[in-house]
Each structure stands twice: as C-alpha cells, then as structure tokens.
C-alpha positions in Angstrom: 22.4 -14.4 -10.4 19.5 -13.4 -8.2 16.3 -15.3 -9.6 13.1 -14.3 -7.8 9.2 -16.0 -8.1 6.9 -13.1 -9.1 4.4 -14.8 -6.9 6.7 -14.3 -3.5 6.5 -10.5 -4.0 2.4 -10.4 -4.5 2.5 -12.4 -1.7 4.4 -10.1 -0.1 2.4 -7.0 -1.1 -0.7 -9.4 -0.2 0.6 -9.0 3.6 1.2 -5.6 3.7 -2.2 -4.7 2.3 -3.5 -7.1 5.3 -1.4 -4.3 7.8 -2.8 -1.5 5.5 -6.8 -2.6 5.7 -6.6 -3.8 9.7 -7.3 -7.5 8.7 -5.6 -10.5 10.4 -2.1 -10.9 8.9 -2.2 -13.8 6.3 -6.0 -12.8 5.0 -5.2 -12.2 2.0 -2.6 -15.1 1.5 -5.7 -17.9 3.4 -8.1 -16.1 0.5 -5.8 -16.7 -2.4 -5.8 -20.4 -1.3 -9.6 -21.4 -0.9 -10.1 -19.2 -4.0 -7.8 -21.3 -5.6 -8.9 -24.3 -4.9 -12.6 -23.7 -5.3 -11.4 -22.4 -8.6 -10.3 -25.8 -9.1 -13.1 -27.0 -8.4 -15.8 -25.2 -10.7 -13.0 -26.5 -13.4 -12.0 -23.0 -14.5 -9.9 -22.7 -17.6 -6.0 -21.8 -16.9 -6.4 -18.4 -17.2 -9.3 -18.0 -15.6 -7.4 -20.1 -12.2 -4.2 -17.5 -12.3 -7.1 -14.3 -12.7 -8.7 -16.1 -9.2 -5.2 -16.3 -8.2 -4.2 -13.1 -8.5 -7.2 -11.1 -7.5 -7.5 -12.6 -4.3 -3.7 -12.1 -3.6 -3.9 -8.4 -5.0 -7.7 -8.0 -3.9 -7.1 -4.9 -1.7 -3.7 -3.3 -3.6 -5.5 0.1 -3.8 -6.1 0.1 -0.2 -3.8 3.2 0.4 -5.1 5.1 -2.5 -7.6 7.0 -0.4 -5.9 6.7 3.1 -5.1 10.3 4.0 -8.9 11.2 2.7 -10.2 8.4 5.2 -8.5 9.3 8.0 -9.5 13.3 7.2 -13.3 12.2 7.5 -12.8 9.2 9.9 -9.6 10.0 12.1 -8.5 6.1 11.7 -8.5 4.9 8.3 -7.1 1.6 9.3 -9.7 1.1 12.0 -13.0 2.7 9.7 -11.0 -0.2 6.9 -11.5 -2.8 9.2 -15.2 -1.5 10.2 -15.8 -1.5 5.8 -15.4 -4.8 5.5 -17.8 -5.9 7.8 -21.1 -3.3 6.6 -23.7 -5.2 5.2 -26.3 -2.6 3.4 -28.2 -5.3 1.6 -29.3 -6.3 5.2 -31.7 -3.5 6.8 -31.6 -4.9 10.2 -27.6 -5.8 10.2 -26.8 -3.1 8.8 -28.4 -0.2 11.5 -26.9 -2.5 14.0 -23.6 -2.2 12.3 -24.3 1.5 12.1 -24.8 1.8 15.7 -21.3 0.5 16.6 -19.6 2.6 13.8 -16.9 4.4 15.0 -16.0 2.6 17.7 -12.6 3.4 17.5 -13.1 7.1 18.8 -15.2 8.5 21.8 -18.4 7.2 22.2 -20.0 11.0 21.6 -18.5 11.0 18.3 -19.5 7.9 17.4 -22.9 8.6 15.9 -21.6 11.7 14.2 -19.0 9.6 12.6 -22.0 7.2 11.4 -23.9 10.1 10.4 -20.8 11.1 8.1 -20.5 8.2 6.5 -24.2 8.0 5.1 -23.6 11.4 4.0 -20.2 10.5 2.1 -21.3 7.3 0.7 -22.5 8.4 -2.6 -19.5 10.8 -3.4 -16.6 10.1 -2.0 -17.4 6.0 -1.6 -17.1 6.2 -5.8 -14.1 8.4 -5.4 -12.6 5.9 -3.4 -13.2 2.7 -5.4 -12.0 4.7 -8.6 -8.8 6.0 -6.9 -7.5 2.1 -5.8 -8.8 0.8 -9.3 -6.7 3.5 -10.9 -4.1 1.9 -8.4 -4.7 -1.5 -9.5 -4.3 -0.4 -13.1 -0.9 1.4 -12.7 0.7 -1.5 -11.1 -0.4 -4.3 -13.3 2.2 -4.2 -15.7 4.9 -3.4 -12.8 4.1 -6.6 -11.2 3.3 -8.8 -14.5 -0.3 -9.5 -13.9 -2.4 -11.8 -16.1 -4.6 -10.2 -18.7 -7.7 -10.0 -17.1 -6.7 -9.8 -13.5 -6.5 -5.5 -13.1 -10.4 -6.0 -14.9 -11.5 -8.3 -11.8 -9.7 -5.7 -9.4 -12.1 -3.0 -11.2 -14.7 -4.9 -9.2 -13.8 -6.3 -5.7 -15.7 -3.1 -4.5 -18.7 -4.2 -6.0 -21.9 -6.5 -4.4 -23.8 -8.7 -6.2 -27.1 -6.9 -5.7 -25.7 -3.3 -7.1 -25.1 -2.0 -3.7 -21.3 -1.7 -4.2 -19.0 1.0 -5.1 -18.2 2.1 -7.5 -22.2 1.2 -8.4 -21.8 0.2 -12.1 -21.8 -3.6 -12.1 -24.2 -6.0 -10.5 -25.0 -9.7 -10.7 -22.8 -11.6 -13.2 -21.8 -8.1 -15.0 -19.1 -8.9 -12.2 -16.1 -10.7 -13.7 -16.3 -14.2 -12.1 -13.1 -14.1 -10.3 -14.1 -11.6 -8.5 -17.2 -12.8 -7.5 -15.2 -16.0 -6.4 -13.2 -13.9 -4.2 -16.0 -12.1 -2.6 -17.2 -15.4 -1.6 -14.0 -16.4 0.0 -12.8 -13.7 1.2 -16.6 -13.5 3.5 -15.9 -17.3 4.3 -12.0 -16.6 5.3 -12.8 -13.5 7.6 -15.7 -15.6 9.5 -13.9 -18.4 10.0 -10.6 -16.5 11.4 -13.5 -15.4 14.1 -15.7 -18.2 14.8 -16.2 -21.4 13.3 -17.3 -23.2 10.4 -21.0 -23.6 10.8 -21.1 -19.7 11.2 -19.1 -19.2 8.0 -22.3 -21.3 6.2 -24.7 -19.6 7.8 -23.1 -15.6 7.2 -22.8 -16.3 3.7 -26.0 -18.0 3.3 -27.4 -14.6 4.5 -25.4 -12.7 2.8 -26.5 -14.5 -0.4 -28.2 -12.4 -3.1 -26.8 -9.3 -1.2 -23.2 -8.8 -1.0 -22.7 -12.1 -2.9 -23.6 -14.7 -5.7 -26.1 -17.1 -4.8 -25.4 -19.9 -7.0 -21.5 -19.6 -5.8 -22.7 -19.9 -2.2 -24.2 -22.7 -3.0 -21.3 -24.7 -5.0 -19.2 -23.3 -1.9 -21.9 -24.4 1.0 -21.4 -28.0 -0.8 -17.7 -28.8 -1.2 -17.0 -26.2 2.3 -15.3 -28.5 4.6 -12.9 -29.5 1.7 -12.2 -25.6 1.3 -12.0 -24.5 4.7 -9.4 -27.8 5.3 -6.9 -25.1 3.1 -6.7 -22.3 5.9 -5.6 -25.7 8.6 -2.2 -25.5 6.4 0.8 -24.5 8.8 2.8 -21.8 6.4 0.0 -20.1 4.4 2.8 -18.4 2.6 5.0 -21.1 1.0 1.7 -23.2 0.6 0.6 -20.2 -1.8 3.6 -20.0 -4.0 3.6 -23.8 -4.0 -0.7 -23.2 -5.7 0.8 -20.6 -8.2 -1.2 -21.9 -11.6 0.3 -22.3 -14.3 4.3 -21.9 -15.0 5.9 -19.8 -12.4 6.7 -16.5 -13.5 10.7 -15.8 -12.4 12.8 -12.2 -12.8 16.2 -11.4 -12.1 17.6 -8.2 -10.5 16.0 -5.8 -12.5 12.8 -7.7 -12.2 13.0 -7.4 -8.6 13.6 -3.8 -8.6 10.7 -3.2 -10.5 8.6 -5.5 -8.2 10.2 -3.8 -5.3 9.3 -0.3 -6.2 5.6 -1.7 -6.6 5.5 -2.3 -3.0 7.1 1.4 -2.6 4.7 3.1 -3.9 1.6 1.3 -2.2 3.6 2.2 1.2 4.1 5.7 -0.1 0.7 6.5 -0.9 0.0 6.2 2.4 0.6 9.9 3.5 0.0 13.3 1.1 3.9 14.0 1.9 5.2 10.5 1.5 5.0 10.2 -2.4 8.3 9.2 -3.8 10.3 9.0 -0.7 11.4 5.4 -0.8 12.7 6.0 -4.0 14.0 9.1 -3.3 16.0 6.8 -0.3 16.8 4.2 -2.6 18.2 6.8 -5.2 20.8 8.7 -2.2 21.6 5.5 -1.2 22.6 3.6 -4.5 24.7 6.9 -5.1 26.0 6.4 -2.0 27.0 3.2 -1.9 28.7 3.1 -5.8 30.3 6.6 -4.6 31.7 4.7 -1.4 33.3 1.7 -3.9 31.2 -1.1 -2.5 30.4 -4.1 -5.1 28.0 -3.9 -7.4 26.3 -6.8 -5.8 25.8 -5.1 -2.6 25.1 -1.4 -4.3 22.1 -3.4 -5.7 21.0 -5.1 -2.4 20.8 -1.7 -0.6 19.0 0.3 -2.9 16.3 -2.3 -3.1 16.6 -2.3 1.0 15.9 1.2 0.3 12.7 0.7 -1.8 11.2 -1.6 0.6 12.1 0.1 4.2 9.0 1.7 4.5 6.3 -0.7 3.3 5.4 -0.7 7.5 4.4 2.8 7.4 1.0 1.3 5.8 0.3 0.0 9.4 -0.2 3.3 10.7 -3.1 5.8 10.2 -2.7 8.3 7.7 -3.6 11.0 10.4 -0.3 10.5 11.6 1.9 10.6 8.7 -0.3 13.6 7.3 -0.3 15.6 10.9 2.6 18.1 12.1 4.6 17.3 14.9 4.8 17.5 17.3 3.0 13.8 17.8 1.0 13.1 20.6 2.5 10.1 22.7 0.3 7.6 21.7 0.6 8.4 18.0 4.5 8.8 18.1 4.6 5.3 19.7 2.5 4.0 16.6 4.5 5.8 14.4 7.8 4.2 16.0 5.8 0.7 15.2 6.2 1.0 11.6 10.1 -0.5 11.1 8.7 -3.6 12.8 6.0 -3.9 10.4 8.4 -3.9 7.4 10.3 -6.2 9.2 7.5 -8.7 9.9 6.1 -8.2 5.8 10.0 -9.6 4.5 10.8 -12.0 6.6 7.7 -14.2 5.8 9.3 -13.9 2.3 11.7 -16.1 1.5 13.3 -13.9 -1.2 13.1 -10.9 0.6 13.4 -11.9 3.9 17.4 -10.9 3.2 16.1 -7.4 3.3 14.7 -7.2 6.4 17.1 -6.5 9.2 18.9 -4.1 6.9 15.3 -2.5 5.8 13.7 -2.1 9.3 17.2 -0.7 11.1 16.5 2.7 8.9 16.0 4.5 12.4 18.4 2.7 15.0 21.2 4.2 15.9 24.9 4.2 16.8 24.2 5.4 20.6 21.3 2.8 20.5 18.6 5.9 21.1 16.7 4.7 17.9 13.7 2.5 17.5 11.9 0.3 17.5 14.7 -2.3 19.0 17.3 0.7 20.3 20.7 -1.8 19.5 23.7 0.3 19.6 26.2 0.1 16.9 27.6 -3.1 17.0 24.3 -4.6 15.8 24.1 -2.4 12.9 26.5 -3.3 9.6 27.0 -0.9 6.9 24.3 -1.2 4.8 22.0 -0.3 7.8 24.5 2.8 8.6 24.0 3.6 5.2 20.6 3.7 5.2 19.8 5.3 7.7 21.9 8.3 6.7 20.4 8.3 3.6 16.6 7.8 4.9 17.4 10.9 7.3 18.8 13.4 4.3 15.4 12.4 2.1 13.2 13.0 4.7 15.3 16.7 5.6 15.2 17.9 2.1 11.5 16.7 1.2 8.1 18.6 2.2 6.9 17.6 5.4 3.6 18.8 7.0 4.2 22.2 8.6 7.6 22.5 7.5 8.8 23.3 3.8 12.1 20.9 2.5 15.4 21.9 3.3 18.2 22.6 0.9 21.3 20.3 0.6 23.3 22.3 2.2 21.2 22.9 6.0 20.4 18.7 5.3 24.2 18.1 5.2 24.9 20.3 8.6 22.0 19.2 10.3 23.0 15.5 9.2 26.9 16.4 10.2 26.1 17.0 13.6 24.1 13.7 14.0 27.1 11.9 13.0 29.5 14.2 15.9 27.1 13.7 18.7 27.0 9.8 18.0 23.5 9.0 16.6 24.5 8.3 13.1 27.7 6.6 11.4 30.4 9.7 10.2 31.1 7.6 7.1 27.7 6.7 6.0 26.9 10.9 6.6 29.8 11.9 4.3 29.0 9.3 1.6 25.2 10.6 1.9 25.9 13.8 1.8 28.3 13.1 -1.4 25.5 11.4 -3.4 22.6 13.3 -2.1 22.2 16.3 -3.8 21.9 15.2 -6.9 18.0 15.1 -7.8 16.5 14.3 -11.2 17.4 17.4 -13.8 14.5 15.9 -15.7 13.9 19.0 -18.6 11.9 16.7 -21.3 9.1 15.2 -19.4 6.5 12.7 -20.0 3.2 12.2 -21.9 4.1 15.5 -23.0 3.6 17.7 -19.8 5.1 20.9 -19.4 6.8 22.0 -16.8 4.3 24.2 -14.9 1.9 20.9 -15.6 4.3 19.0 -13.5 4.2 21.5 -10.7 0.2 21.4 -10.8 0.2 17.6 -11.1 2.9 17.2 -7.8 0.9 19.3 -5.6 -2.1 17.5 -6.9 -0.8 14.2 -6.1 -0.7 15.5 -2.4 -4.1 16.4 -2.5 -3.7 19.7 -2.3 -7.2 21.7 -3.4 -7.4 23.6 -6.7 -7.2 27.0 -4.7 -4.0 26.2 -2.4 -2.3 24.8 -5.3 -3.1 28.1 -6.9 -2.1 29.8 -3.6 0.9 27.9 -3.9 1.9 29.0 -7.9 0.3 32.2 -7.6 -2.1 31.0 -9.8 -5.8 31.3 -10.1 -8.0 28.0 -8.9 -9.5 28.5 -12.4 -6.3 28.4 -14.6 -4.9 25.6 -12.1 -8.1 23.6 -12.8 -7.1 23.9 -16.8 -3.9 22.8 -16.0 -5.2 19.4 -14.2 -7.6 19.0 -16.6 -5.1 18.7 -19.4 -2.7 16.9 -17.0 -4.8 14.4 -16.5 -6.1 13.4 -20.3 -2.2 13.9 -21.2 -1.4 10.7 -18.3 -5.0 9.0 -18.9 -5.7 9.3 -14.8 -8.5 11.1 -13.0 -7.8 10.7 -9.2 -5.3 11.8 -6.6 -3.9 8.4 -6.0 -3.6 7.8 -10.2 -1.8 11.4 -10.5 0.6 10.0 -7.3 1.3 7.1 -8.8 2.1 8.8 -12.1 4.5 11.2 -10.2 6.2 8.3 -8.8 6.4 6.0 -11.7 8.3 8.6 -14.0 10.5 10.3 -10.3 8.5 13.7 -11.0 8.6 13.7 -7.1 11.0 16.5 -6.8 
C-alpha cells in the first residue's frame, strides 16, 4: 500500500505558493530550514519547532485567496506579489523610493497611478486580503494535519512587528513567536538569494523594530553564518523532509487524496471561474476510468493525477484566467506555461513526482498540436488520454468568462468531433462522455443551507457583487445580501476566498 510523508506534500504546496507569489522556486522550502534550525537554536519546546516548521513551509498558503482582486486593481497579481514583499512602510525614505518603482511591471505612465492605487486601497482591501488567506489557512489546516498552533501563527505572517501590518491587530510579541521567527528568516532568505551575506545583516538590522523583532535580529545577527550555511545544501527539498521535528506524520491513499485535493483548491482559487474544477476533472475521470474496467490501483492514481493537474495554473496572473478569450498572444503563451509549472512542482516530490508526466500532458494531443511539449500520441499512455478527455468535458460544461456552461449533450458532440479529427483519443472521449454527466444530486446540504443559499453562496464564491448575483437570481441586492449574511454565520466564513473554499470542500461547485 501507498504510504506517503505529510511533510512531502507541504513541501510541495510550499513550491507552488513560491510560483503563486513570484518568489525564487525553493523560498519557501530554504525558509523552513533556517527557521528550523534557528528554532533549534533558541531551544524551543517540540511543539513550538514543528509550529516554526510548518509556518514557514505553509507561510504564504493563502496567497491565491485574493488573486483575481489583485490582478483587478494591479493587472499582475503575481508581479504586484513579488513587489509586496519587498515594501518597507516602517522606513519613510525606503519606502517612497520603493513607491517610486511600484508598478514596474506595466507602462511607465501607469506606473504612478498604480502607486497612487495602492495607498488608497491599503486600509480596505489590504485587511480584506490578509483575512481572506487566513480564512484559507484555517480551512486547510485540518486537510493537511497541521499542528495545533500552526493555522494561529499563519493568522499573523501578514503582520510587522511595529503594527504596520495587515491585518493591523497584533504588534510586538502579541505575534505568535513562530511567526515572528519566520519573518526574520524569511527577510534573511530573500536577501541572500540576491546579494550576499553581509547585506542580509545589514537589511535586517534596518529593518529591526520595523518589519521585525529586534531581539530576534539579534540572536540571528549572532549565530548567522551557521544559519545561512543551511540554504549551501544541494536538494533543499529532501534536506526538509529529512528536518521534519518530531515523528513523521505518514497517510495512505485516502490520506493522499485528501492532501491532494488541498493543493487543488489553492490552484483553483486562482481564477473566479476555476473553483472546483480539478475536482470536478478528478470526479469525470475516476468515473471514467472504473467505467472503462481499469484496476483499482490505477482508477486511484488518475483521479489524484486529476486533482493535482492544475496546481501550475497558480503561475499565471489571475487577469488571464479571469479574462474572455480571445487571449492576447503574450497572455495565451503564459497561459500555455502552466502544464510545465505543475510538472516542475511534482517532480521535486518524490512521492508525487509519479504524477507528473501524466498530470502535466492534460492538454497534448494525439496530432501533437497540444502544449506545452506538442508530443504526438505515442508519448501519451492512457491515463494522459484519459485525462485530457476528461479535463476538456469539465472545462465545456463549467462557467467560463463570457461564455455560460454547456450541457452534456453539446460537451459530448463538441468532444466527439475532437476525437474524429485526431486531437483527442476516441476511447478516452467515449469513456468521458459515459461517466461525465453525472454531477452531484446533492438535495440535503451542509451546515444547514438551503438551496437558494447555495446558489447565493456559489456566485459569491466567484466574487460576483451583491447586485449581479441578484441580477443573476432575479433577486434584489438587498434580499441577496440576507441570504449571504445567513450563509456565512451558517459556514463560520466571512470572505470570498472562505465561501470558495467552503464550496469546494463539500463539491457545491455545480
């Protein structure tokens, strides 16, 4: 039986949330292990070493909470991400330099508008944000069997040490020390991937007080050379599940679904029409494979290739996923990049690195006119064929921006004639087209919603307004705003992100 170390898949979803926030791949993994050994070295308790552990693996988990709201205000959420982590407010003179160069991913005229923008959204939707990814965080502790303690430290990785941070209700040591141990490294780990070591010392000596702890800077200035020997190590990934405190946690299959579908949801938050699609794929295709007779070994192996074949989409703005087509070409090119990306996020994993041809060929096809690699069919086994087909008749039959979903039956003809002109495998269309029209008949639903309150709370969950979800229902804004309001006390979330993640935890997707 299939045994898998919890810790491989936070790695994992560590990587992925490097892609999503437009850091250097391995951040988050070359974080986890100075935090880890500094945490070691101020002698924390054993809890208090897996909560360091774990928050600097998981620090940015939420960061595709509040994507498609990014990129509406900023274009490029990834790129305004990356810009994030660099703004220093605690430093007036750093900081209006900063501001000058904000936006430099767009034109230089819209540049200082951007700026301007941000300034002006701070105080709102900067405390949105940092409550939709800690609503994240919360949601997906359990999933992914996080320490007690560890989705409390996430509350606060938005946080600065001199109240300046988001969501603004902490400062000082109100901050749960693992997190402040993670700011700390997290400063140090970015610096050094761009300079060198004496700059690391000096940034978070200025940044001291500010941004972070003072006394931590200190005990970290003092032992640094020691800590900054950790990010010299050659595989950042096996050295962290190797530093995994404590006794490592192990699941089996259904364990690794679970875990898997974690990772699906982080991807599929990434775009208002993307919630619940890879488990929407993963559901056609399970169908389809136990309709089609394969083992039960391999029915299981596809369905989680299914879960995880679009974790890459989190490399790619928002503004794409969220924008009818047709795409420009440089967007559909980065659009055509995100198969790689999933590719690149499993095969560092030794567990799910079996997953990874079969996950990433979900758009190849037979005549080789797919992407990204364009291989013709006899590179591509069943479970890819499979996929594929079944990835193709989701994304037909779900809402897609500027185009409603399309019943079953126009899915299975459009899908029929993919398979006679050669792109997809006539087998693996059949079998799809077998299994995929059975959605969820769901009539009892949970935390007692009704079933208009399920309606509201799906259109919500794309971050649709209270007056086009009304438009939508034929509804009145006002009565729609009732409906949220009980919707959310009924699920105990307040944010669009929380309600998506609710939607996808109990398949209320459609």
């Amino acid at each position: 039986m299939l045994q898998v170390r919890v810790v491989e898949v936070l790695a994992a979803i560590s990587l992925t949330t490097d892609i999503a926030g437009g850091m250097a791949f391995e951040k988050g993994l070359r974080t986890c292990l100075v935090a880890n050994e500094f945490g070691r070295r101020l002698a924390l308790t054993p809890r208090e070493q897996t909560v360091v552990f774990q928050t600097a693996l998981l620090r940015s988990i939420g960061c595709t909470s509040f994507s498609s709201e990014n990129a509406d205000y900023f274009d490029d959420d990834i790129a305004f991400q990356t810009t994030l982590k660099d703004l220093d407010p605690g430093d007036p003179e750093v900081f209006a330099q900063q501001l000058a160069q904000f936006g430099s991913w767009t034109s230089r005229e819209q540049q200082p508008v951007l700026a301007q923008r941000f300034l002006d959204l701070v105080p709102t939707e900067g405390v949105r944000a940092t409550r939709s990814a800690c609503e994240v965080g919360h949601g997906l502790a359990d999933r992914l069997s996080l320490a007690d303690g560890t989705a409390h430290a996430l509350d606060y990785v938005y946080e600065r040490f001199d109240g300046r941070g988001m969501p603004g209700t902490a400062h000082g040591t109100q901050i749960p020390l693992a997190a402040r141990i993670v700011h700390v490294c997290e400063r140090a780990v970015i610096v050094h991937g761009r300079t060198d070591r004496a700059t690391v010392r000096t940034e978070l000596e200025r940044r001291a007080g500010g941004q972070l702890d003072p006394g931590l800077v200190a005990q970290f200035a003092s032992i640094a050379d020691d800590l900054l020997d950790r990010l010299e190590l050659c595989d950042p990934f096996a050295a962290v599940v190797s530093a995994e405190p404590g006794t490592a946690l192990v699941v089996g299959p259904d364990g690794l679904r679970t875990l898997a579908e974690g990772l699906a949801m982080i991807a599929d938050l990434k775009g208002r029409y993307l919630i619940g699609h890879s488990q929407h794929v993963a559901a056609i295709v399970r169908r389809a494979a136990h309709g089609s007779g394969w083992p039960p070994d391999e029915v299981d192996f596809v369905e989680i290739a299914g879960l995880l074949h679009d974790i890459g989409r989190v490399g790619v703005p928002s503004s794409v996923w969220d924008r009818p087509a047709p795409l420009s070409a440089p967007d559909e090119e980065r659009a055509r990049m995100h198969p790689y990306w999933t590719a690149r996020v499993l095969r560092r994993c030794p567990t799910l690195c079996r997953y990874a041809d079969v996950a990433a060929n979900h758009h190849e096809c037979l005549d080789g006119s797919g992407f990204p690699r364009g291989v013709g069919g006899g590179e591509l086994d069943r479970h890819s064929r499979l996929l594929a087909a079944a990835d193709a008749f989701a994304e037909l039959t779900e809402d897609r921006p500027g185009r409603p979903a399309l019943d079953p039956d126009h899915a299975a003809t459009l899908l029929t004639g993919h398979a006679r002109s050669g792109r997809l495998d006539p087998q693996a269309v059949a079998a799809v087209v077998g299994a995929g029209g059975a959605r969820s008949s769901t009539t009892t639903y949970p935390a007692g919603l009704t079933a208009r309150e399920v309606e509201v709370l799906r259109l919500a969950a794309r971050g649709l307004s209270n007056k086009e979800i009304g438009a939508a229902l034929t509804l009145s804004p006002r009565t729609i705003g009732n409906h949220l309001a009980r919707s959310y006390d009924k699920i105990d979330r307040h944010t669009r992100a929380g309600a998506a993640l609710f939607v996808m935890e109990h398949g209320l997707h459609g």
